[in-house]
gemmi code that builds the backbone of each chain (N, CA, C; Angstrom):
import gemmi

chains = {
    "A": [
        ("UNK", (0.852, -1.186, 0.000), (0.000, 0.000, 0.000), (0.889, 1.238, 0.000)),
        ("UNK", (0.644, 2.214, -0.815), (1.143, 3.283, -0.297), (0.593, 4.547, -0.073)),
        ("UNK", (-0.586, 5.218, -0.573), (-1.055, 6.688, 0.011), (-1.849, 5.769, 1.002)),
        ("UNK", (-2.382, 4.444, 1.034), (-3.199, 4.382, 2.000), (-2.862, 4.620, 3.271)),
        ("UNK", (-1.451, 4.088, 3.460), (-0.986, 3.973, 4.598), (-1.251, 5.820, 5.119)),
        ("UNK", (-0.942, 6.573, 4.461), (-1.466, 7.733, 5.075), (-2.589, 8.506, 5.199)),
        ("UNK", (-3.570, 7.341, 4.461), (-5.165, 7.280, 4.805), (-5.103, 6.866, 6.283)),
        ("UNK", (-4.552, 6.186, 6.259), (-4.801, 5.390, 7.977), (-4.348, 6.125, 9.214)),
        ("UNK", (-2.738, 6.751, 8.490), (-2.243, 8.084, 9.849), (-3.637, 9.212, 9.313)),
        ("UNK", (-4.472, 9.910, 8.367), (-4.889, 10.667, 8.342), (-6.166, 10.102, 9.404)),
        ("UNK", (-6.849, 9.092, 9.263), (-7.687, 8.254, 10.332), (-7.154, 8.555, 11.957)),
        ("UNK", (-5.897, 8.117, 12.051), (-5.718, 7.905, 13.249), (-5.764, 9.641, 14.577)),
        ("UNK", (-5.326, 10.315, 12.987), (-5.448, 11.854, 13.778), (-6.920, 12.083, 14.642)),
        ("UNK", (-7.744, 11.743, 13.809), (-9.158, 11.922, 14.162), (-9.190, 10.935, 15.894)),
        ("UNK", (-8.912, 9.682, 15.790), (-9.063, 9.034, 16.940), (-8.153, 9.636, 18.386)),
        ("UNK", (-6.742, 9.927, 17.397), (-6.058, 10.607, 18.702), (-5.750, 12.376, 18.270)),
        ("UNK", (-6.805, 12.982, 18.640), (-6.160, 14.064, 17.769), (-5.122, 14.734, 18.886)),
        ("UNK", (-4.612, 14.618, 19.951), (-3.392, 15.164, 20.471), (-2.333, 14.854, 19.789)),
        ("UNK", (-2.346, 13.418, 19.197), (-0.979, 13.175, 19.220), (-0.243, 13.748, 17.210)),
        ("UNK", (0.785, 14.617, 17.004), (1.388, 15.269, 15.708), (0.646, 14.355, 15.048)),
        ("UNK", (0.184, 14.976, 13.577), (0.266, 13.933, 12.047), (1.494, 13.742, 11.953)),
        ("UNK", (2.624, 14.570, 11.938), (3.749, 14.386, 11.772), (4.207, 12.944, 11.863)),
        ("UNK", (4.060, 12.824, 13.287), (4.443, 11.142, 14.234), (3.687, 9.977, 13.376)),
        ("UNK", (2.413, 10.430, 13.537), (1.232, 9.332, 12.732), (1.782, 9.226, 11.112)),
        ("UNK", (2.167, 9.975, 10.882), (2.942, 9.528, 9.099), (4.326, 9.149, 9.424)),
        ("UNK", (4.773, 9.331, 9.912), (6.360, 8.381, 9.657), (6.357, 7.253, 10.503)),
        ("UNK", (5.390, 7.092, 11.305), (4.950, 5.599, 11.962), (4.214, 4.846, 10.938)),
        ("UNK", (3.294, 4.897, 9.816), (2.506, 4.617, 9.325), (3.473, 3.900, 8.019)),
        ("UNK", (4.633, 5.129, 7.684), (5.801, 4.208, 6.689), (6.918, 3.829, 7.099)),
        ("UNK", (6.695, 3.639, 8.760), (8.050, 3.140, 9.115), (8.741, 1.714, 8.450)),
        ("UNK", (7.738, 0.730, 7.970), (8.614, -0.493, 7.628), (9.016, 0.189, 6.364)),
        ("UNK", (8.351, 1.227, 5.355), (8.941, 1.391, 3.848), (10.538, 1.993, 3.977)),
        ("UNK", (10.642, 2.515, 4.817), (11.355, 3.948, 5.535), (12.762, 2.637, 5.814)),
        ("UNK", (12.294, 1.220, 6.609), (13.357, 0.346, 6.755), (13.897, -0.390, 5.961)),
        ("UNK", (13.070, -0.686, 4.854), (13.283, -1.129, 3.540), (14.285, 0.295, 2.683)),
        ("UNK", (13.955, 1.389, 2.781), (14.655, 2.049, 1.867), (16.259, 1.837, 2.450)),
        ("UNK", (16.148, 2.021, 3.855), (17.307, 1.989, 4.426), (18.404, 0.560, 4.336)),
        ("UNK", (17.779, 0.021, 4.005), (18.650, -1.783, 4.254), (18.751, -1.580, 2.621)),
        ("UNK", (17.842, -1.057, 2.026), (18.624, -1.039, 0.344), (19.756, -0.448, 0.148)),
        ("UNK", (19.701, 0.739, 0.746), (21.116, 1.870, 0.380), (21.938, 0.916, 1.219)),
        ("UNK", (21.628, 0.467, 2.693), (23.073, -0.182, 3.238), (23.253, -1.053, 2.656)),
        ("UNK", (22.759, -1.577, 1.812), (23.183, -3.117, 0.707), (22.877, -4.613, 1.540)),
        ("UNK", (22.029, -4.293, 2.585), (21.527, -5.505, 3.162), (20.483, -6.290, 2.711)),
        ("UNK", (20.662, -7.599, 2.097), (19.396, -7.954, 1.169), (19.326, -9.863, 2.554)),
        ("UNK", (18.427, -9.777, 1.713), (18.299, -11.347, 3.073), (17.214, -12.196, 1.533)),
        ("UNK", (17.252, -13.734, 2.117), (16.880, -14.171, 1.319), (15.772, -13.789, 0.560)),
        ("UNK", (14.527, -13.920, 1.247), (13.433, -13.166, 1.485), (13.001, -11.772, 1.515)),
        ("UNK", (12.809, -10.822, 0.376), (12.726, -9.519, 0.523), (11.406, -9.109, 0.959)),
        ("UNK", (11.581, -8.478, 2.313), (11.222, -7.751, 3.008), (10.933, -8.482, 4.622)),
        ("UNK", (11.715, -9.155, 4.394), (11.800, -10.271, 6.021), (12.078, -9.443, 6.727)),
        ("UNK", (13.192, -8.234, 7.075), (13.624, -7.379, 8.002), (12.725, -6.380, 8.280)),
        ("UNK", (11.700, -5.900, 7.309), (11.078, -4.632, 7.265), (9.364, -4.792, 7.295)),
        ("UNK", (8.794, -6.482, 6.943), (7.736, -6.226, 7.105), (6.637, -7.763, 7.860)),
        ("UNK", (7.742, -8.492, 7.620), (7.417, -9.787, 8.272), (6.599, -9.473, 9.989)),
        ("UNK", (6.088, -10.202, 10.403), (5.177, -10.200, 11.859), (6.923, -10.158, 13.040)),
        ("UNK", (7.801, -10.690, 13.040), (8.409, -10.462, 13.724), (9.164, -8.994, 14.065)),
        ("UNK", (9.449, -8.497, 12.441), (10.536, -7.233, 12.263), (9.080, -6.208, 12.018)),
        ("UNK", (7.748, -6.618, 12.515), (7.116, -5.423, 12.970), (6.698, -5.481, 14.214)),
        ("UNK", (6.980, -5.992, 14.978), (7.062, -6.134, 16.347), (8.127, -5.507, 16.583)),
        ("UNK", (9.567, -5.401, 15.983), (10.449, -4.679, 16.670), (10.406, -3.793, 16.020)),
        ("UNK", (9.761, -3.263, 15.187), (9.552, -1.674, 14.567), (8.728, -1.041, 15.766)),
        ("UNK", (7.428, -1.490, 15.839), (6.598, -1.199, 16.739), (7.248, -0.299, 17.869)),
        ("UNK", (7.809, -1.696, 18.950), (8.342, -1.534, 19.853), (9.229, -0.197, 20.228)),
        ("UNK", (10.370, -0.256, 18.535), (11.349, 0.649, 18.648), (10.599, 2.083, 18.455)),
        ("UNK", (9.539, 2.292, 17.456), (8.921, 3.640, 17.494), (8.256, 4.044, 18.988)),
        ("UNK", (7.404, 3.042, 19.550), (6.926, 3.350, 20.794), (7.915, 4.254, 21.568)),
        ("UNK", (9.175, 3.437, 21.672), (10.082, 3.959, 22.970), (10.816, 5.177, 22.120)),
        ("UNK", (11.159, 5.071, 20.730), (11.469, 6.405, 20.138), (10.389, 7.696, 20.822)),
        ("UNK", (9.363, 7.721, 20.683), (8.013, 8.345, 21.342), (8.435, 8.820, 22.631)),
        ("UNK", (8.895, 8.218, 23.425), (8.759, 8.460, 24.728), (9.777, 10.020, 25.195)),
        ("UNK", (10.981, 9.154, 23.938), (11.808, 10.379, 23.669), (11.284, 11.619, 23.564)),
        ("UNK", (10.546, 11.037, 21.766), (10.927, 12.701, 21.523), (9.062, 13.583, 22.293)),
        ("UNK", (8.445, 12.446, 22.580), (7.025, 13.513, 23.748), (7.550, 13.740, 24.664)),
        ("UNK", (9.103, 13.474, 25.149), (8.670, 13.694, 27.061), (8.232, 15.295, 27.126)),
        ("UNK", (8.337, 16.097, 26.564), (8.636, 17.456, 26.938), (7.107, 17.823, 26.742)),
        ("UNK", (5.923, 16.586, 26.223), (4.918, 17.196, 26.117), (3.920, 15.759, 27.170)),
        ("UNK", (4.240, 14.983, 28.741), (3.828, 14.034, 28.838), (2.249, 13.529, 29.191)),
        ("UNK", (1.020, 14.529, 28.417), (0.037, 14.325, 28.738), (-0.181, 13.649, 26.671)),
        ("UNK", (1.099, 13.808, 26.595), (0.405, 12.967, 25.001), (1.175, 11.887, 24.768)),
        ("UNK", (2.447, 11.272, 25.657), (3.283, 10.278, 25.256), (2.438, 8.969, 25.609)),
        ("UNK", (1.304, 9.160, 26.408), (0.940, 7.532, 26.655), (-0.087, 7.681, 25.423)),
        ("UNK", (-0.551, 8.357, 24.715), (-1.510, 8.333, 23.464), (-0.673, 7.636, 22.677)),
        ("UNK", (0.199, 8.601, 22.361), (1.458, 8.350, 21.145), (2.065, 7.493, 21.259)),
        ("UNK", (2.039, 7.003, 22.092), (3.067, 5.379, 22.275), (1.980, 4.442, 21.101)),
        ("UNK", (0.955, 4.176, 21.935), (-0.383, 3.254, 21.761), (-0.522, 3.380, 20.058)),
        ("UNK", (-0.018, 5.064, 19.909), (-0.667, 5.084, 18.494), (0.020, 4.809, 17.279)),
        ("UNK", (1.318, 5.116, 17.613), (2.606, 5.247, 16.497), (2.549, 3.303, 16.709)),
        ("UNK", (2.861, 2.623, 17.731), (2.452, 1.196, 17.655), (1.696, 0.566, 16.686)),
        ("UNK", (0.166, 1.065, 16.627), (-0.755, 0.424, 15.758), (-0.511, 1.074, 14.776)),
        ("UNK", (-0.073, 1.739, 14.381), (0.579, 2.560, 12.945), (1.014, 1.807, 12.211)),
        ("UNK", (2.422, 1.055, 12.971), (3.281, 0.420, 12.432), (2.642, -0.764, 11.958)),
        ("UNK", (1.608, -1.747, 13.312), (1.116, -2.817, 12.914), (-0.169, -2.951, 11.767)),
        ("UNK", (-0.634, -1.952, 11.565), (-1.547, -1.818, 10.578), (-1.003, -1.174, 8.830)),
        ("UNK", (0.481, -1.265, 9.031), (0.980, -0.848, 7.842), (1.321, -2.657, 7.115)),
        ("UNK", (1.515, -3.368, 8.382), (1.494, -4.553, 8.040), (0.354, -5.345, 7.061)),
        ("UNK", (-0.768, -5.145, 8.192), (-1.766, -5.376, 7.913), (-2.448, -4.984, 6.176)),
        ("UNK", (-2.107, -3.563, 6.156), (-2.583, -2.994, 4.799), (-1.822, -3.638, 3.886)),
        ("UNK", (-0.605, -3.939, 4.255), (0.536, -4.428, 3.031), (-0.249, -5.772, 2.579)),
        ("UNK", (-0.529, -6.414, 3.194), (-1.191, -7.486, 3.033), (-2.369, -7.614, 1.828)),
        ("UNK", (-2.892, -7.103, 1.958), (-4.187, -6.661, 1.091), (-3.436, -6.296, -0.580)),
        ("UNK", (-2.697, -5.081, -0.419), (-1.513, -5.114, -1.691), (-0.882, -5.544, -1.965)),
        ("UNK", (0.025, -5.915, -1.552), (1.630, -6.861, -1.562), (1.231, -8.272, -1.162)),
        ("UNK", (2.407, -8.353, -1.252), (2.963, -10.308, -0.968), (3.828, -9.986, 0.067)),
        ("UNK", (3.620, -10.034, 1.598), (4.652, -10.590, 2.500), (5.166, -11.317, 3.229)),
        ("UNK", (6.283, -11.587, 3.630), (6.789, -12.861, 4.261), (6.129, -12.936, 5.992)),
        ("UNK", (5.929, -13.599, 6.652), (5.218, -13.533, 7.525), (6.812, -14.287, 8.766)),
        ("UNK", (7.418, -14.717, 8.348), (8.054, -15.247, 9.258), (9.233, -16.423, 8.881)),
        ("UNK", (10.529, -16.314, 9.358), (11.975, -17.141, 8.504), (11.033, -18.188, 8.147)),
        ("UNK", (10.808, -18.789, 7.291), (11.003, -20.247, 7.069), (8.905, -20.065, 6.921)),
        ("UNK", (8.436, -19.071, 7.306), (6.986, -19.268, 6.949), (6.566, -19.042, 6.271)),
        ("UNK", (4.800, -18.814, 5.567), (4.185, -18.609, 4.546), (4.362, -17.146, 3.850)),
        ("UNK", (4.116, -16.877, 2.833), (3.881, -15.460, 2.281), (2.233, -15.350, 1.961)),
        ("UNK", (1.969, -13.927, 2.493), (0.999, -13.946, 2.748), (0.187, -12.674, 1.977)),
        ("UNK", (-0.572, -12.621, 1.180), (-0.883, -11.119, 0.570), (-2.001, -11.556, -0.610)),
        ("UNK", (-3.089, -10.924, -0.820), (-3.919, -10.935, -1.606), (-3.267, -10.358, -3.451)),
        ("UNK", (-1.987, -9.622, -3.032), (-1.110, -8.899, -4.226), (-2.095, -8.132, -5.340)),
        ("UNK", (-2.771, -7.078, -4.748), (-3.482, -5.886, -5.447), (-2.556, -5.237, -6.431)),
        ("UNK", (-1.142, -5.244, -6.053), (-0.450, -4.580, -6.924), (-0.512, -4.953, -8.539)),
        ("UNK", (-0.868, -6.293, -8.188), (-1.099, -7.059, -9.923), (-2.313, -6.501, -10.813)),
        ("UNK", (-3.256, -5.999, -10.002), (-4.322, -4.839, -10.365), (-4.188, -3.812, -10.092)),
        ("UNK", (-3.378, -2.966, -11.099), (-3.514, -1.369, -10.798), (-4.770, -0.841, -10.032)),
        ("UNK", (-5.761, -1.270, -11.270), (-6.945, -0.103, -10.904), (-7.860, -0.680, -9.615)),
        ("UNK", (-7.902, -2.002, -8.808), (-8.346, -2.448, -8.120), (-7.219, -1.959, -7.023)),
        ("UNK", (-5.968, -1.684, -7.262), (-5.271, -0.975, -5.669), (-5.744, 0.592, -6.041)),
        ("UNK", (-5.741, 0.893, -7.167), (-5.805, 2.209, -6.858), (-7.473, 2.431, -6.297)),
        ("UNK", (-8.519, 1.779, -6.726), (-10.073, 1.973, -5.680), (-9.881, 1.498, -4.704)),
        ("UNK", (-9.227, 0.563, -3.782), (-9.045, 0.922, -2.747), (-8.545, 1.404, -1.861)),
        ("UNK", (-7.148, 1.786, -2.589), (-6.317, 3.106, -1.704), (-7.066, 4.558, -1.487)),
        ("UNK", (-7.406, 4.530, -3.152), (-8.510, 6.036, -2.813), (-9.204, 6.046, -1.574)),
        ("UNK", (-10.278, 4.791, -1.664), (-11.196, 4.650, -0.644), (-10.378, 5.322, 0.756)),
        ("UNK", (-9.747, 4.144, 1.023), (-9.053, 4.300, 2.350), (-8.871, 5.822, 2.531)),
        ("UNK", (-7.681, 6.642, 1.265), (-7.496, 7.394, 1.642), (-8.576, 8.828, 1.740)),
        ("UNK", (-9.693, 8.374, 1.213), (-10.930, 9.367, 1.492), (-11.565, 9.322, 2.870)),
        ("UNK", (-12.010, 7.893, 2.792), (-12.305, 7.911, 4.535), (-11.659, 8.576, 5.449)),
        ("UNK", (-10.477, 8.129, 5.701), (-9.192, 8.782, 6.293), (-9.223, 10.671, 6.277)),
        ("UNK", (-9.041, 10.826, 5.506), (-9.156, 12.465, 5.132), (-11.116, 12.745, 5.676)),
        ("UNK", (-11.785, 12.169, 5.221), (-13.121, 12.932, 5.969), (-12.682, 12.920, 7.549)),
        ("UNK", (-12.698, 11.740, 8.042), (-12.125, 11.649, 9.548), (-10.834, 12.712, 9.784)),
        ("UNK", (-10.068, 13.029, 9.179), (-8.913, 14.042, 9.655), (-10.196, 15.165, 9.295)),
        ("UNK", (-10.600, 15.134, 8.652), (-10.917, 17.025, 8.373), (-11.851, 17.067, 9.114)),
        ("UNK", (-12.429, 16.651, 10.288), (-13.572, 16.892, 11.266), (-12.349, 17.209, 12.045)),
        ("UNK", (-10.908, 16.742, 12.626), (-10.176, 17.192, 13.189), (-9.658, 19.131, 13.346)),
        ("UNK", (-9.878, 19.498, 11.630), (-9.662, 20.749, 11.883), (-10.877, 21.783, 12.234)),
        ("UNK", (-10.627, 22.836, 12.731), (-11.538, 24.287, 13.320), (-12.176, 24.175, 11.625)),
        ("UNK", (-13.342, 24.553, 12.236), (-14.605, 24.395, 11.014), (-14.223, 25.485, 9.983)),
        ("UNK", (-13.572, 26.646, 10.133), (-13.409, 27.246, 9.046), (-12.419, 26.209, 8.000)),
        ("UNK", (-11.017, 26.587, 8.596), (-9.888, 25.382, 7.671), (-10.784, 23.833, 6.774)),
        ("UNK", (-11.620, 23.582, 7.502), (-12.800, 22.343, 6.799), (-12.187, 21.992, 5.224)),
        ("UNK", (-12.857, 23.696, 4.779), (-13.093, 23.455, 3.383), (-12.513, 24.427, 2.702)),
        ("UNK", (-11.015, 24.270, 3.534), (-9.629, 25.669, 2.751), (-8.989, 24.806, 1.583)),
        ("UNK", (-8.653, 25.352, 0.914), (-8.008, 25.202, -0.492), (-6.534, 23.951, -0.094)),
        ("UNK", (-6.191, 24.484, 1.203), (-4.689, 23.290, 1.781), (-5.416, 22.117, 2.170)),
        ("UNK", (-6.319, 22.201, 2.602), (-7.620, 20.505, 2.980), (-7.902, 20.035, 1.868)),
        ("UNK", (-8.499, 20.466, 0.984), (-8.658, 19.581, -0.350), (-7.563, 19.213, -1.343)),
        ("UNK", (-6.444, 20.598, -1.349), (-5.146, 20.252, -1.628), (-4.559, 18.515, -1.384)),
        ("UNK", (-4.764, 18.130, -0.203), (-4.135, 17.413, 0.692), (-5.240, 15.907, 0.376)),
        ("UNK", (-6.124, 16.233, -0.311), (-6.616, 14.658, -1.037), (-6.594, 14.345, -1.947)),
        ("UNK", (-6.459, 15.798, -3.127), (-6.109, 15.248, -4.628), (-4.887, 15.332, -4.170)),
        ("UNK", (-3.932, 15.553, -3.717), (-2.470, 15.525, -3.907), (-2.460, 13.672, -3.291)),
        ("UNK", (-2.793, 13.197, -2.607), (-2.522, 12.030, -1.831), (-3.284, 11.204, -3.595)),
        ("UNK", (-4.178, 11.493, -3.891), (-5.126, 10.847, -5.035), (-4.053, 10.445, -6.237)),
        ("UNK", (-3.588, 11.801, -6.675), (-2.834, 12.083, -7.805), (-1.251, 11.100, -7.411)),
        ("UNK", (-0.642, 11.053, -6.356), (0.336, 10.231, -6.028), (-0.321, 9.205, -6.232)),
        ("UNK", (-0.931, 8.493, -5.579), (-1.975, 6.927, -5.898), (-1.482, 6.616, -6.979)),
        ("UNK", (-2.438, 7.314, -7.987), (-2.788, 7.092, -9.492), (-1.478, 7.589, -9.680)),
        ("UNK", (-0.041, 7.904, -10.013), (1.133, 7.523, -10.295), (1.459, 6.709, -10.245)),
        ("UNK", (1.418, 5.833, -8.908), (2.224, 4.747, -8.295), (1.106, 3.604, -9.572)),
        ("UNK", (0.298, 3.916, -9.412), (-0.822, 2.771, -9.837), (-0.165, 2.693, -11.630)),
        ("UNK", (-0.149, 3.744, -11.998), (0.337, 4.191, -13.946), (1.685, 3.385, -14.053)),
        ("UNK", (2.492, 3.642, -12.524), (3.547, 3.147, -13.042), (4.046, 1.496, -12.787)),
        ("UNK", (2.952, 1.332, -11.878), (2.506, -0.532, -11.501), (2.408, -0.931, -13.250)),
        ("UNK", (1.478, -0.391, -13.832), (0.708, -0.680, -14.991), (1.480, -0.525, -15.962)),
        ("UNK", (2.497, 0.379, -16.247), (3.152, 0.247, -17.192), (4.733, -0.491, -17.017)),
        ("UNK", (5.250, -0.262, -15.808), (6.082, -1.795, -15.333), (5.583, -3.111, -14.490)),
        ("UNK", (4.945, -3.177, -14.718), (4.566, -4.730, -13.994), (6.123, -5.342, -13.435)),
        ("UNK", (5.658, -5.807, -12.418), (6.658, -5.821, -10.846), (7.571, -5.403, -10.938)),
        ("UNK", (7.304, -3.561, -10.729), (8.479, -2.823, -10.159), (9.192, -2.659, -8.939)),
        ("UNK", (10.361, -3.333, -8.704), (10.981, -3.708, -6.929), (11.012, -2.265, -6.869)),
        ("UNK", (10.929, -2.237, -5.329), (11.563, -1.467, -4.273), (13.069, -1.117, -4.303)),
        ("UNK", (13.839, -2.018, -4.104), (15.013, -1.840, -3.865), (15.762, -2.832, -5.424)),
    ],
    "B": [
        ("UNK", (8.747, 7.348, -21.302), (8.336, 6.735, -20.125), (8.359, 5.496, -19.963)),
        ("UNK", (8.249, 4.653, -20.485), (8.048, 3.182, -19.880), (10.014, 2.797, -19.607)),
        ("UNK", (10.596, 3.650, -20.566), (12.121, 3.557, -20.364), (12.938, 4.272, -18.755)),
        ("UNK", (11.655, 5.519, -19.039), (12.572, 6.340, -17.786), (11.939, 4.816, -16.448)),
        ("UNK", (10.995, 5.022, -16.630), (10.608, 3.840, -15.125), (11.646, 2.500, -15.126)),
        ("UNK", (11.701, 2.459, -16.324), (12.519, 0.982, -15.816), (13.957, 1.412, -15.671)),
        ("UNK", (14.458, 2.337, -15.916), (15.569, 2.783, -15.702), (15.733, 2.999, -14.042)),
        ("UNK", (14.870, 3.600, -13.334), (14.465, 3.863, -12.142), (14.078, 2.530, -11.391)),
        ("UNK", (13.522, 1.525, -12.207), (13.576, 0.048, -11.261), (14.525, -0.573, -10.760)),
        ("UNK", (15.814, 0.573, -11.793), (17.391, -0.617, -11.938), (18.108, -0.155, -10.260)),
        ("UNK", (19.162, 0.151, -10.596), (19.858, 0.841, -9.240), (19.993, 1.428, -8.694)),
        ("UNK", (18.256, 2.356, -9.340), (18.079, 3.709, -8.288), (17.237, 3.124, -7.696)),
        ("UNK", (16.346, 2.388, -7.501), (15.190, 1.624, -6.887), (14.914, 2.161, -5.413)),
        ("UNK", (15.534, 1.995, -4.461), (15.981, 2.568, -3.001), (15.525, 4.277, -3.128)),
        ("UNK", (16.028, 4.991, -4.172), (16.046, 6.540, -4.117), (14.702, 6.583, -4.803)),
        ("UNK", (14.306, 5.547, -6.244), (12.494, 6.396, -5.661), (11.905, 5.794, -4.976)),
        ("UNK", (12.227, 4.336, -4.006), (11.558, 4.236, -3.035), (11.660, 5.518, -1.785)),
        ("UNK", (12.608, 6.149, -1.656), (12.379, 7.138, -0.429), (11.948, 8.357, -1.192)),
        ("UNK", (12.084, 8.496, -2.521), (11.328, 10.120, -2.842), (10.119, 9.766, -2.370)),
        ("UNK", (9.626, 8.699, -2.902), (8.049, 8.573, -3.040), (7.796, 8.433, -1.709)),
        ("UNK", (8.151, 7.948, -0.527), (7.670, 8.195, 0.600), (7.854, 9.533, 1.636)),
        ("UNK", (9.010, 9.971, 1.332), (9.438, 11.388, 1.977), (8.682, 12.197, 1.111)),
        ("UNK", (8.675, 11.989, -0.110), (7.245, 12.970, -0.560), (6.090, 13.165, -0.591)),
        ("UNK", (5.408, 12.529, -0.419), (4.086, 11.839, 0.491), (4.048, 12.265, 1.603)),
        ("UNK", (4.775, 11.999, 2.584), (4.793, 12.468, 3.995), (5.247, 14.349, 3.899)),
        ("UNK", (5.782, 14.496, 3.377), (6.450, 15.994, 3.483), (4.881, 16.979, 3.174)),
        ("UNK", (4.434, 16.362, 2.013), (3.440, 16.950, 0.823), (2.087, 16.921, 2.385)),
        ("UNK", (1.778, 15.955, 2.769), (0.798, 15.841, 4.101), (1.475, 16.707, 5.244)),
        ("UNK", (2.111, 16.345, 5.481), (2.459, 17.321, 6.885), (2.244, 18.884, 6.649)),
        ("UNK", (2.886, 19.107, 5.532), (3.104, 20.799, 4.821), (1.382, 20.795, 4.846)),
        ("UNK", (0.604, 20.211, 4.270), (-0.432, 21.128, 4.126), (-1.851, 20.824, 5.083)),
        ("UNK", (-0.795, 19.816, 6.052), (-1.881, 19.711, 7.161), (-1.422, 21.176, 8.071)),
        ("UNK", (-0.321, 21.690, 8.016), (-0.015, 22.870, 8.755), (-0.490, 23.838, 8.414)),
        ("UNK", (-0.479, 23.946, 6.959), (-1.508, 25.386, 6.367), (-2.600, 25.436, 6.267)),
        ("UNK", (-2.872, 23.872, 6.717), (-4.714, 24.230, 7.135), (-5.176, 24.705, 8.251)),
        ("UNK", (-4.395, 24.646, 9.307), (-4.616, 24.616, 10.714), (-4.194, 26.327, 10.939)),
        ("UNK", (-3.116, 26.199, 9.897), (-2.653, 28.038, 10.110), (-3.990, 28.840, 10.435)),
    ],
}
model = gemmi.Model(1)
for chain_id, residues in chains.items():
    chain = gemmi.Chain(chain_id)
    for i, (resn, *xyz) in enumerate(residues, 1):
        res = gemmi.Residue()
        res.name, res.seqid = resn, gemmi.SeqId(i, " ")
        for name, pos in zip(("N", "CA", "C"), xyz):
            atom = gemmi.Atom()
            atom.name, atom.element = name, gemmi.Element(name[0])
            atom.pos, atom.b_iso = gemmi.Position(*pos), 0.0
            res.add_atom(atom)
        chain.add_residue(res)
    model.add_chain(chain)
structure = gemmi.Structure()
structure.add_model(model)
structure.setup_entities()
């Protein structure tokens, strides 16, 4: 998945609205964010994406963003026990979404697991939209009723839309384009 | 286009995997702030 995943931080604002979008989007691509990183360091493992998206190496993503959190909220601590809870399910529901799009490894030596939407452009791109519309109605009850229906709020769903439908054009015109 | 992408699948792969996510995230944050402005 990819704008969805920030359908889901745009969701999660609404549920916790103390805690930054900021936090809620780079929790939301933290496994892509570990994948980019193990590419440039030239770390490949049998299995691509065992380190970055498998049930184990998102448990220690999880974990590690939580206590990253603790860090960088202390200076604000009526929102670090939100933000722990939330940047957590961020991570584990980026899993989750990958699933639905992708093919991932679930565990050394276990099944791969993924419905692989990516093989249908236009079937990931209706449901990323989706996601990422829901998501955005739920964030925009978050802002003061004027901002609602400012030109940077709607900005902020065709721009998420228009990325989609890239990623989706360019699924479609390379069929299985890696990551790394 | 179908050249520039696959050119971009080869050994840049990693660099538009992080444009495309640092741009995404940058592009949301920026204009979740100017809404709230």
């Amino acid at each position: 998945m990819y704008a969805g995943h920030i359908g889901v931080a745009l969701a999660a604002k609404r549920a916790w609205p103390l805690v930054p979008l900021w936090l809620l989007v780079i929790a939301s691509e933290l496994p892509d964010w570990t994948d980019a990183g193990l590419c440039i360091a030239g770390v490949r493992t049998p299995v691509y994406g065992m380190m970055s998206h498998s049930i184990p190496a998102i448990l220690v993503l999880a974990v590690t963003a939580a206590t990253l959190v603790i860090v960088v909220e202390r200076p604000h601590p009526q929102v670090v026990r939100t933000a722990v809870v939330a940047v957590a399910l961020m991570v584990v529901l980026h899993m989750v979404a990958d699933w639905l799009t992708g093919l991932k490894p679930t565990w050394a030596g276990g099944p791969m697991i993924g419905l692989e939407l990516y093989r249908w452009p236009v079937a990931d791109f209706l449901l990323e939209a989706l996601v990422v519309i829901l998501g955005w109605l739920a964030y925009r009850s978050t802002l003061p009723v004027g901002p609602r229906a400012s030109r940077s709020s709607s900005l902020l769903l065709a721009s998420l839309l228009v990325l989609q439908l890239a990623a989706d054009v360019s699924f479609a015109l390379v069929p299985g384009l890696k990551k790394c | 286009m179908r050249s520039i992408l696959e050119s971009l699948a080869g050994t840049g792969g990693s660099w538009r995997l992080i444009a495309a996510i640092l741009g995404i995230a940058l592009i949301t944050i920026y204009l979740d702030r100017e809404a709230r402005r």
